[in-house]
Backbone as CSV, one residue per row, in Angstrom:
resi,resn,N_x,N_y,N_z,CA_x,CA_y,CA_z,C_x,C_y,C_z
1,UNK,58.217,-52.584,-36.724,57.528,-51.708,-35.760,56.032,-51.917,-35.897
2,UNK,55.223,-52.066,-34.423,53.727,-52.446,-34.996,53.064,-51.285,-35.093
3,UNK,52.165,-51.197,-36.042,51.099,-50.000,-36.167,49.962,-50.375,-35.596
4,UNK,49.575,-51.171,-34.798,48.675,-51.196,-33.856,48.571,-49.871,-33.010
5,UNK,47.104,-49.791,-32.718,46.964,-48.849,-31.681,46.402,-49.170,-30.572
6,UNK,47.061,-48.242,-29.681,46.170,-48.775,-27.711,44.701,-48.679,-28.436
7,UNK,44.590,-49.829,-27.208,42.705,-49.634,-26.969,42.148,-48.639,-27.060
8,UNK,42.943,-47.506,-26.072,42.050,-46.331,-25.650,41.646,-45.367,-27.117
9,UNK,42.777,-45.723,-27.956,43.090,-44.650,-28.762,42.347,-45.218,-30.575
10,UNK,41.727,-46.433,-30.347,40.939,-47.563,-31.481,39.812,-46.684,-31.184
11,UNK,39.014,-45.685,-32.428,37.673,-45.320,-32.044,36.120,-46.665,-32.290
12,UNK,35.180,-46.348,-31.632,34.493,-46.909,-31.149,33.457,-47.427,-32.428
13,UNK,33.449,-48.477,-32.209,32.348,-48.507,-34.097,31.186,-47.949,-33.657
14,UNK,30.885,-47.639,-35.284,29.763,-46.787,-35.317,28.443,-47.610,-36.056
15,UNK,27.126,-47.398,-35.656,26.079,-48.435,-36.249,25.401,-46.988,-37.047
16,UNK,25.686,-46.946,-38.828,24.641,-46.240,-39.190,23.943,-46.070,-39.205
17,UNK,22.562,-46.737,-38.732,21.300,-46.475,-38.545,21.174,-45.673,-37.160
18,UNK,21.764,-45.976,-36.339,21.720,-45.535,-35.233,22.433,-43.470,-34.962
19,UNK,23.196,-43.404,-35.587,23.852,-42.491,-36.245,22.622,-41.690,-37.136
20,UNK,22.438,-42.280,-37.947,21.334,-41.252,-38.714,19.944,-40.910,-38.051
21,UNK,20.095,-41.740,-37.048,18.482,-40.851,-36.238,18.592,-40.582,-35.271
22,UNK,20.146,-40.599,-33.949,19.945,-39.606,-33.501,20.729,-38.463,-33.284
23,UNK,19.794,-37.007,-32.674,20.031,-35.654,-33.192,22.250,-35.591,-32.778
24,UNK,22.252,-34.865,-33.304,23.384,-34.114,-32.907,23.610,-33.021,-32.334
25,UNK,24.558,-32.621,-32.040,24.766,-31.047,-31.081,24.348,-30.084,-32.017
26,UNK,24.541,-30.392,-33.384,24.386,-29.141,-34.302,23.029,-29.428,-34.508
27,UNK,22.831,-30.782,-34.966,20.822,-30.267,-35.361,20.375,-29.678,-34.547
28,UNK,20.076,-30.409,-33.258,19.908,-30.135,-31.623,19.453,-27.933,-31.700
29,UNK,20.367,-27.300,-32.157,21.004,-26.049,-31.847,20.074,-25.779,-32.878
30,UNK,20.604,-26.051,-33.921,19.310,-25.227,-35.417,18.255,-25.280,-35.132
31,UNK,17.500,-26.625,-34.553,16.272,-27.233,-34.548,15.478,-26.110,-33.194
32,UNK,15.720,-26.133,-32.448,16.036,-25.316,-31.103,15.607,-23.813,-31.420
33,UNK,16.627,-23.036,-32.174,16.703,-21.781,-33.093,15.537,-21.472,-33.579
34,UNK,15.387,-22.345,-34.646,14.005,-22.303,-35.322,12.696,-22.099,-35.104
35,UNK,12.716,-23.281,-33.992,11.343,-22.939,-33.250,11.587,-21.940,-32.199
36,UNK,12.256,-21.515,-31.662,12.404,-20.312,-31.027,12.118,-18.960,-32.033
37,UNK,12.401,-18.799,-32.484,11.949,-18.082,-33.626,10.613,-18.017,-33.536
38,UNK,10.297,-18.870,-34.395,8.894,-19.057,-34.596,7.802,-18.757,-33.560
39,UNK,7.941,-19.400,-32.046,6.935,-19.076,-30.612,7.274,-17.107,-30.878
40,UNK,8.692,-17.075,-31.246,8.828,-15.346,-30.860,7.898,-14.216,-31.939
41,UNK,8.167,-15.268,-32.905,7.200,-14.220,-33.855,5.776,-14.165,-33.787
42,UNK,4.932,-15.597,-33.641,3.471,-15.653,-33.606,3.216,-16.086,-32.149
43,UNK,3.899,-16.467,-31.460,3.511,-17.042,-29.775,2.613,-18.426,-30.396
44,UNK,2.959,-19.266,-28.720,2.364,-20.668,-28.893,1.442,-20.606,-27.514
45,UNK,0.399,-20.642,-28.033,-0.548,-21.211,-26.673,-1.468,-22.306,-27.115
46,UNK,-1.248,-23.280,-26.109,-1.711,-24.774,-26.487,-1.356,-25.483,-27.235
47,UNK,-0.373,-25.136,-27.712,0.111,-25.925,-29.282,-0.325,-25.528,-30.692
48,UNK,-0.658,-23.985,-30.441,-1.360,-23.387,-31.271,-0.830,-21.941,-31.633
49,UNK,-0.187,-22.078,-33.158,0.254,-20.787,-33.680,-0.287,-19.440,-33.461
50,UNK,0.261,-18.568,-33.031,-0.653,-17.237,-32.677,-0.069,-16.159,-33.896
51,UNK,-1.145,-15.676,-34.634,-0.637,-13.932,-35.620,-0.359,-13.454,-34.331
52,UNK,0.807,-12.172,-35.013,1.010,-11.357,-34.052,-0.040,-10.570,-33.415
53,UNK,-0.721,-10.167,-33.520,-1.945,-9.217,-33.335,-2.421,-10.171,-31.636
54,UNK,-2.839,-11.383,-32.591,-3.824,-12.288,-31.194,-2.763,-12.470,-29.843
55,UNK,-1.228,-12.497,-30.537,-0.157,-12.837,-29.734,0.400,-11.683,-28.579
56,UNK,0.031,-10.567,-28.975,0.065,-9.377,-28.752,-1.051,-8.858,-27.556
57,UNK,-2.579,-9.726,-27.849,-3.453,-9.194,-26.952,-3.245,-10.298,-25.715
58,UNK,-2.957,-11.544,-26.290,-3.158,-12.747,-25.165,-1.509,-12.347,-24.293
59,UNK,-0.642,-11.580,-24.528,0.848,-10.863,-23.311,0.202,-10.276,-22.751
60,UNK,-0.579,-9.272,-23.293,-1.157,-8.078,-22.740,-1.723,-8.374,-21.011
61,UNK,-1.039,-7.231,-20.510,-1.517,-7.587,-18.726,-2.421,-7.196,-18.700
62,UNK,-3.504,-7.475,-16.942,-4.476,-7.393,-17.070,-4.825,-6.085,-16.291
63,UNK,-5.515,-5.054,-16.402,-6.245,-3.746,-16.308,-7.401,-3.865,-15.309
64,UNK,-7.529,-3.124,-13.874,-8.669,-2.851,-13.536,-8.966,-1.020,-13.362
65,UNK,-10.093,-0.905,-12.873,-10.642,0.192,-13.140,-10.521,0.777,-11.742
66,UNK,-10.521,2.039,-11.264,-10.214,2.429,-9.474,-10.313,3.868,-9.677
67,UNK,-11.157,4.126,-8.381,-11.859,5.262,-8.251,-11.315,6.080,-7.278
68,UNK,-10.591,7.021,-6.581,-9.754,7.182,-5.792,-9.930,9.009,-5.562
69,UNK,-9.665,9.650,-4.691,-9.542,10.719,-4.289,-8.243,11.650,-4.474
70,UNK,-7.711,12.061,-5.029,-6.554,12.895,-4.992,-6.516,14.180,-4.512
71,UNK,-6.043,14.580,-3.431,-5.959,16.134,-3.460,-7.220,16.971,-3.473
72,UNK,-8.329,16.603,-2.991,-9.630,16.456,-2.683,-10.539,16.527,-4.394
73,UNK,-9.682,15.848,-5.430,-10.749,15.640,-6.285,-10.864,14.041,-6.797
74,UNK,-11.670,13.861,-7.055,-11.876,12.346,-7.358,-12.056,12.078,-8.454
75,UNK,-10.978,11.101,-8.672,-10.422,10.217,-10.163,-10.670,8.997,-10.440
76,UNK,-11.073,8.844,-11.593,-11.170,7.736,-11.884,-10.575,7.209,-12.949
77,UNK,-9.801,6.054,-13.320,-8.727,5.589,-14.052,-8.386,4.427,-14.447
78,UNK,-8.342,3.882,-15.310,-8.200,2.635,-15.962,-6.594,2.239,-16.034
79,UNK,-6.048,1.075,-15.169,-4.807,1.587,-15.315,-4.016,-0.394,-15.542
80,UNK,-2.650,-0.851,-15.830,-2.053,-1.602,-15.535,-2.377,-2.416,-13.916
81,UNK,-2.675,-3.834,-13.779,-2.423,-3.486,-12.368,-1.570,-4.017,-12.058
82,UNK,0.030,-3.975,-12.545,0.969,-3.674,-12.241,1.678,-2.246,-11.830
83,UNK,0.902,-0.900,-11.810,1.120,0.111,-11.640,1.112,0.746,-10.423
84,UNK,2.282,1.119,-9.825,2.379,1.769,-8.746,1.361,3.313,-8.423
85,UNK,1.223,3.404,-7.400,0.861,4.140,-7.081,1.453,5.797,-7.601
86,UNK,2.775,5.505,-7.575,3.717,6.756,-7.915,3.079,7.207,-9.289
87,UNK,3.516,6.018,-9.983,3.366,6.139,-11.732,1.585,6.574,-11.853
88,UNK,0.852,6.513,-11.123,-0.758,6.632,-11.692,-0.597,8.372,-11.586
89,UNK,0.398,8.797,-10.164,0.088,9.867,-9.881,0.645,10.923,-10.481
90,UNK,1.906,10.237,-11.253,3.243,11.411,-11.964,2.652,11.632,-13.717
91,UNK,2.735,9.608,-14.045,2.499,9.604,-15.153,1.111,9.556,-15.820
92,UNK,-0.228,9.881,-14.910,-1.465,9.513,-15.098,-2.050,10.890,-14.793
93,UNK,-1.867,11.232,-13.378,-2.221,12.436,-13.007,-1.447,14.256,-12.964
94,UNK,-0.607,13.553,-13.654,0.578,14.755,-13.926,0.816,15.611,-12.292
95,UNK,1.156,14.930,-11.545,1.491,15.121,-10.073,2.465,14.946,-10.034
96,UNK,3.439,15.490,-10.280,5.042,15.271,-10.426,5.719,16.048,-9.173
97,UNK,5.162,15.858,-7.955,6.230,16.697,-7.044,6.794,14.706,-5.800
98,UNK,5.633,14.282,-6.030,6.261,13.197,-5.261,7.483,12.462,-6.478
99,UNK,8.559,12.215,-5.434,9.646,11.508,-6.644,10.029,10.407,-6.540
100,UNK,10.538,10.334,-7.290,11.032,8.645,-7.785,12.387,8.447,-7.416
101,UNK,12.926,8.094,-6.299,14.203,8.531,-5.795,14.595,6.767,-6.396
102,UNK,14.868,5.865,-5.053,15.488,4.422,-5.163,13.817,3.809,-6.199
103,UNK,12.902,4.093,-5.812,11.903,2.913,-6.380,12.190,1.968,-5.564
104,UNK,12.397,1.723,-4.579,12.487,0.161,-3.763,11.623,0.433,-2.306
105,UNK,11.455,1.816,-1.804,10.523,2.122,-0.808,11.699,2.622,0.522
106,UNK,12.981,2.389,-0.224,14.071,3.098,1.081,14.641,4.383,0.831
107,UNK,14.193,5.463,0.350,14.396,6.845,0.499,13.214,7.981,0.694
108,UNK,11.833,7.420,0.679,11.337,8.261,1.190,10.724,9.066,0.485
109,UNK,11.208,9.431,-0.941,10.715,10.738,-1.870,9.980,10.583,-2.179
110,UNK,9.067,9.215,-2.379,7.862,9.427,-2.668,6.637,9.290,-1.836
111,UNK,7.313,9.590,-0.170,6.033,9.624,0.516,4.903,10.820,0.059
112,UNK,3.525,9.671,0.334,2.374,10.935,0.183,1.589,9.880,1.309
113,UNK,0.168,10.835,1.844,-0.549,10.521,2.693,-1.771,9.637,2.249
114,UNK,-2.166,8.581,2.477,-2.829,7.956,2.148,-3.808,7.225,3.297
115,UNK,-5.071,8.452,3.192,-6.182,8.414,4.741,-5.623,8.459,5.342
116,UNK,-4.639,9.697,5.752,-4.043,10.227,6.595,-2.663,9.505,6.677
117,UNK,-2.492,8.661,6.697,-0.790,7.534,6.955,-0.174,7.728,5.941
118,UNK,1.259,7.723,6.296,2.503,7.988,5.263,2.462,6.737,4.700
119,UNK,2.769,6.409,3.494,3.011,5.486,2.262,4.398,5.321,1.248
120,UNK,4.833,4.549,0.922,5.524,5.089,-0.062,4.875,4.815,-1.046
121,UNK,4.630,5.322,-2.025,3.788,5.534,-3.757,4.580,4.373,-4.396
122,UNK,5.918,4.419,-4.622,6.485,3.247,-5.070,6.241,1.995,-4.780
123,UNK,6.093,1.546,-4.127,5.831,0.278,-3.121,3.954,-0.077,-3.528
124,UNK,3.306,0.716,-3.189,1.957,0.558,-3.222,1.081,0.500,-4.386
125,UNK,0.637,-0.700,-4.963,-0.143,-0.844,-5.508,-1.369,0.007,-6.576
126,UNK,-1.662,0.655,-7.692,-2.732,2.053,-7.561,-4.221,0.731,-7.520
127,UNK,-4.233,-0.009,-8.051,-5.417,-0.350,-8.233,-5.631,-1.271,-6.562
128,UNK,-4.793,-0.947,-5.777,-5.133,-0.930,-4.110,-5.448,0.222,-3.174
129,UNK,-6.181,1.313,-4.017,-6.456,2.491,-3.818,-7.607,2.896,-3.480
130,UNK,-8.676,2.041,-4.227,-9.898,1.857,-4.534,-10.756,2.677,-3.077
131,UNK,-11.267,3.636,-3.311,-11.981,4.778,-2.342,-10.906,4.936,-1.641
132,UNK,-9.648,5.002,-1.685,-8.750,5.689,-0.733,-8.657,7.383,-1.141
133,UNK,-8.639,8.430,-0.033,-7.828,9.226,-0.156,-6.426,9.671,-0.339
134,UNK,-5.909,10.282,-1.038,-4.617,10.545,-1.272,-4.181,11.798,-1.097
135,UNK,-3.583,12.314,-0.766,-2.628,13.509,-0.528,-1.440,13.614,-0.910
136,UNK,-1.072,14.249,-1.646,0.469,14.507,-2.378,1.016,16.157,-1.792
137,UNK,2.371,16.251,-1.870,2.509,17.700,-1.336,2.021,18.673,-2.615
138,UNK,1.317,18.467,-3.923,0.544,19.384,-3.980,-0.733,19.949,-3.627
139,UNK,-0.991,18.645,-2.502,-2.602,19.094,-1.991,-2.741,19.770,-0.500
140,UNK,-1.062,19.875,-0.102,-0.848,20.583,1.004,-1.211,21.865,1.499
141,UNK,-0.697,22.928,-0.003,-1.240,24.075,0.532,-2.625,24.819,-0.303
142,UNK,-2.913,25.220,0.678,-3.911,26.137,0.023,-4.390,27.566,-0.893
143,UNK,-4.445,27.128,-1.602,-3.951,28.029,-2.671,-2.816,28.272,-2.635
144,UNK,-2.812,29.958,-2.286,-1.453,30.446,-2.569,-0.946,30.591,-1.084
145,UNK,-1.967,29.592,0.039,-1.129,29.895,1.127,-0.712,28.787,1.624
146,UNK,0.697,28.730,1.850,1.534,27.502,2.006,1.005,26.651,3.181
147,UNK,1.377,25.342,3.468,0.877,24.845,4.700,1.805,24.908,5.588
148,UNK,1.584,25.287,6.860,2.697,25.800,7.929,4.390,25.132,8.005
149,UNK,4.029,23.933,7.532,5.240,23.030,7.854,6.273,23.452,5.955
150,UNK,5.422,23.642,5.004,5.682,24.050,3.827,6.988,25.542,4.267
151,UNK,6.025,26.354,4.917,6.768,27.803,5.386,7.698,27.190,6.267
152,UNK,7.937,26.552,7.246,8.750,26.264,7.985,9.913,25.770,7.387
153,UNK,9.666,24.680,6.497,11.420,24.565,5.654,11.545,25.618,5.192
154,UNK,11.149,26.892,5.017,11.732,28.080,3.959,12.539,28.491,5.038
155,UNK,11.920,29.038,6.330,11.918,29.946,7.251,13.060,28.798,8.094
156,UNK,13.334,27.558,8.231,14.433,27.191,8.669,15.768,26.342,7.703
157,UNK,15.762,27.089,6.550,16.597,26.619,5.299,16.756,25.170,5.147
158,UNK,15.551,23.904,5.571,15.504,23.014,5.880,15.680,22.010,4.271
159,UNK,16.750,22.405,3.303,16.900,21.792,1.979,17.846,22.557,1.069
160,UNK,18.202,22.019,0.695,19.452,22.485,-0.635,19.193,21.449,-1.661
161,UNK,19.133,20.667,-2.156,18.569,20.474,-3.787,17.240,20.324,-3.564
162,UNK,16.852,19.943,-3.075,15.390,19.785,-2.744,14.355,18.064,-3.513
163,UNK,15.199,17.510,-4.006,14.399,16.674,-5.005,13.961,15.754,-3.842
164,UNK,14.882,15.680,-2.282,13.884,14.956,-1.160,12.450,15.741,-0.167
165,UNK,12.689,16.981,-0.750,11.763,17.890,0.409,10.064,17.572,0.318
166,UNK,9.985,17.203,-1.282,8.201,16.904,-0.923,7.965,15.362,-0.135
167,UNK,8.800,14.734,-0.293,8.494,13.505,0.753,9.125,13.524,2.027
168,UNK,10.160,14.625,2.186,10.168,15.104,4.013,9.145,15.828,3.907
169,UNK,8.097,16.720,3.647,7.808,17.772,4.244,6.171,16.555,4.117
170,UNK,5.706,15.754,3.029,4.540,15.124,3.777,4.529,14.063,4.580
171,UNK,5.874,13.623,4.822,6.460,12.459,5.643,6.178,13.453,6.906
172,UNK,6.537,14.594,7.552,6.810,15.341,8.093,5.328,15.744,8.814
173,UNK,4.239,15.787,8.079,3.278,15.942,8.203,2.328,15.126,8.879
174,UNK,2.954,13.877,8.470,2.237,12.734,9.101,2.648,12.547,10.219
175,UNK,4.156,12.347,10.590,4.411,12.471,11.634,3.651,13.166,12.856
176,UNK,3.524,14.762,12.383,2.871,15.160,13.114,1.387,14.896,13.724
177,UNK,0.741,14.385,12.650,-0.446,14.450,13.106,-0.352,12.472,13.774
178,UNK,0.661,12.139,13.806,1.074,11.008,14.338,0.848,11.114,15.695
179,UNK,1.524,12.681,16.399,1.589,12.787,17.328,3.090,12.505,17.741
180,UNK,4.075,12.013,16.981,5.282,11.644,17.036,6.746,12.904,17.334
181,UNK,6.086,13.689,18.037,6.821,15.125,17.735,7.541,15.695,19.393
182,UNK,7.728,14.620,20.520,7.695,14.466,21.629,9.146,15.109,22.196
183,UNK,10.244,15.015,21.021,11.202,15.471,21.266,12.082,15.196,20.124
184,UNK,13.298,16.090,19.643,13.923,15.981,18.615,14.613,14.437,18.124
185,UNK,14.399,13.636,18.810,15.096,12.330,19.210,13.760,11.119,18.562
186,UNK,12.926,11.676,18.459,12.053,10.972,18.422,11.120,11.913,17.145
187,UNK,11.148,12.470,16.451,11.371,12.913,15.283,11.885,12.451,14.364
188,UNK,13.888,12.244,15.143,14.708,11.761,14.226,14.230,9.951,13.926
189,UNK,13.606,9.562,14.949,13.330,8.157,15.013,11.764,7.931,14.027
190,UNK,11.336,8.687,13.538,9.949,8.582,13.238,10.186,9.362,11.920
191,UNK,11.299,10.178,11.208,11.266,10.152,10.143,12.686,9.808,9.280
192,UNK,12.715,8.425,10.262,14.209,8.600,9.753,13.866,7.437,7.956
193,UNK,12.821,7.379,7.603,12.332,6.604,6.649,12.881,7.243,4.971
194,UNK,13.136,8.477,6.028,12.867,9.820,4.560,14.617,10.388,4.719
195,UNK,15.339,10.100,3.251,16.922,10.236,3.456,16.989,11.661,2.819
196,UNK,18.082,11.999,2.991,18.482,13.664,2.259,19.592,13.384,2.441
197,UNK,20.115,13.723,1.073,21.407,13.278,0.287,22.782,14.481,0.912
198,UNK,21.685,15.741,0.361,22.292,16.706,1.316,22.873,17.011,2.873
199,UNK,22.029,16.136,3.200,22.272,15.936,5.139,21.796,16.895,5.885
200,UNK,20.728,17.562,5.875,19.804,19.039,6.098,18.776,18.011,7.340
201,UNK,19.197,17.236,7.832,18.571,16.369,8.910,18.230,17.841,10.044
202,UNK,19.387,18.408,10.728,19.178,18.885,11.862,17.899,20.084,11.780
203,UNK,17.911,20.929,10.195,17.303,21.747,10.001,15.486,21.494,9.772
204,UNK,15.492,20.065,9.333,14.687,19.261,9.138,13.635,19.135,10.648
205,UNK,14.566,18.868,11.335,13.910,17.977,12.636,13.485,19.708,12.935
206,UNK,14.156,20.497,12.708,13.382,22.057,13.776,12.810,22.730,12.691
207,UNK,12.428,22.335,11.359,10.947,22.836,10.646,10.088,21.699,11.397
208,UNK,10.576,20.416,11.583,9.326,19.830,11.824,8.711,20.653,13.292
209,UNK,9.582,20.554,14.329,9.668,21.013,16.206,8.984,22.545,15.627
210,UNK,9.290,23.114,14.834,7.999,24.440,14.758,7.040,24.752,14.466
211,UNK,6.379,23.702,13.558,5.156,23.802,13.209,4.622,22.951,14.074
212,UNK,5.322,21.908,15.257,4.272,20.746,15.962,4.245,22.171,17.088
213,UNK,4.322,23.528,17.240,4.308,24.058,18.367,5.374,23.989,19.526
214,UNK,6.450,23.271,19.141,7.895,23.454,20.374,8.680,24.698,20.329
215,UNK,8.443,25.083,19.057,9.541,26.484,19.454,8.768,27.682,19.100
């Protein structure tokens, strides 16, 4: 019986020199590891080891400075300028009535007025603020006297959890002074930006129709 083997199945010679220098799957992987490691602990810029400290300031994003109006007082703030508008105003200015619903700019909760035009805070930029006015629904009413459209969701039960009502009621606002208030149809078309989970739409559209003067 022959002990020969098929071709296919004769492994392939091997040239040791050739073998000992180059990498393998496993060095390849350690070698790889290692220096991964290493960029993670001190960072590499230019080909140049970084302490953590230097590695730490050269991530660091970059900061401008913006001077801005809130609620008729004027702020000034050193901030990320990766920072939304929302975050300068919740987490900077402790203005916590505009909310943080989706964060993507499709529910509305964090409309506020910005030189008069609805915005969403999420979406917008803070250090694109720079001499802008801002309005949040805490700069709506006056003192202790509500702003008409404020009384009007009370007076037409226009909310049940409420965590969408400060961005209907300054979404709501703008509208109006939009001029957008022509008929309930066109209300619904002009704030349909602003969602309520609850579905308080119809009660919505007739706080808005009473304070624009229709009923």
């Amino acid at each position: 019986m022959s002990t020969d083997l098929p071709e296919s199945a004769v492994p392939p010679p091997t040239d040791s020199s050739e073998s000992s220098s180059a990498p393998t799957r496993r060095t390849f992987i350690a070698t790889s590891t290692a220096v991964g490691g290493v960029v993670l602990a001190g960072g590499v810029i230019g080909g140049t080891l970084l302490g953590p400290e230097e590695a730490g300031a050269a991530a660091a994003a970059p900061s401008s400075r913006v001077s801005l109006t809130v609620n008729g007082t004027r702020r000034t703030v050193t901030v990320d300028n990766r920072t939304s508008l929302l975050d300068l105003l919740r987490e900077h200015f402790d203005l916590t009535g505009s909310k943080k619903g989706c964060n993507a700019g499709a529910c509305g909760a964090c409309t506020v007025l910005v030189d008069g035009h609805r915005v969403n805070a999420c979406l917008t930029l803070a250090v694109r603020m720079e001499g802008a006015e801002v309005t949040t629904i805490e700069g709506l009413a006056d003192g202790d006297q509500l702003h008409p459209l404020q009384q009007a969701f009370i007076d037409e039960d226009a909310f049940q959890c409420g965590y969408c009502t400060p961005g209907q009621i300054v979404s709501g606002v703008g509208c109006i002074q939009e001029g957008h208030t022509g008929s309930p149809e066109e209300i619904r078309e002009w704030m349909s930006g602003n969602i309520c989970r609850c579905g308080c739409y119809t009660k919505i559209v007739r706080a808005v129709e009473q304070t624009a003067g229709r009923k």
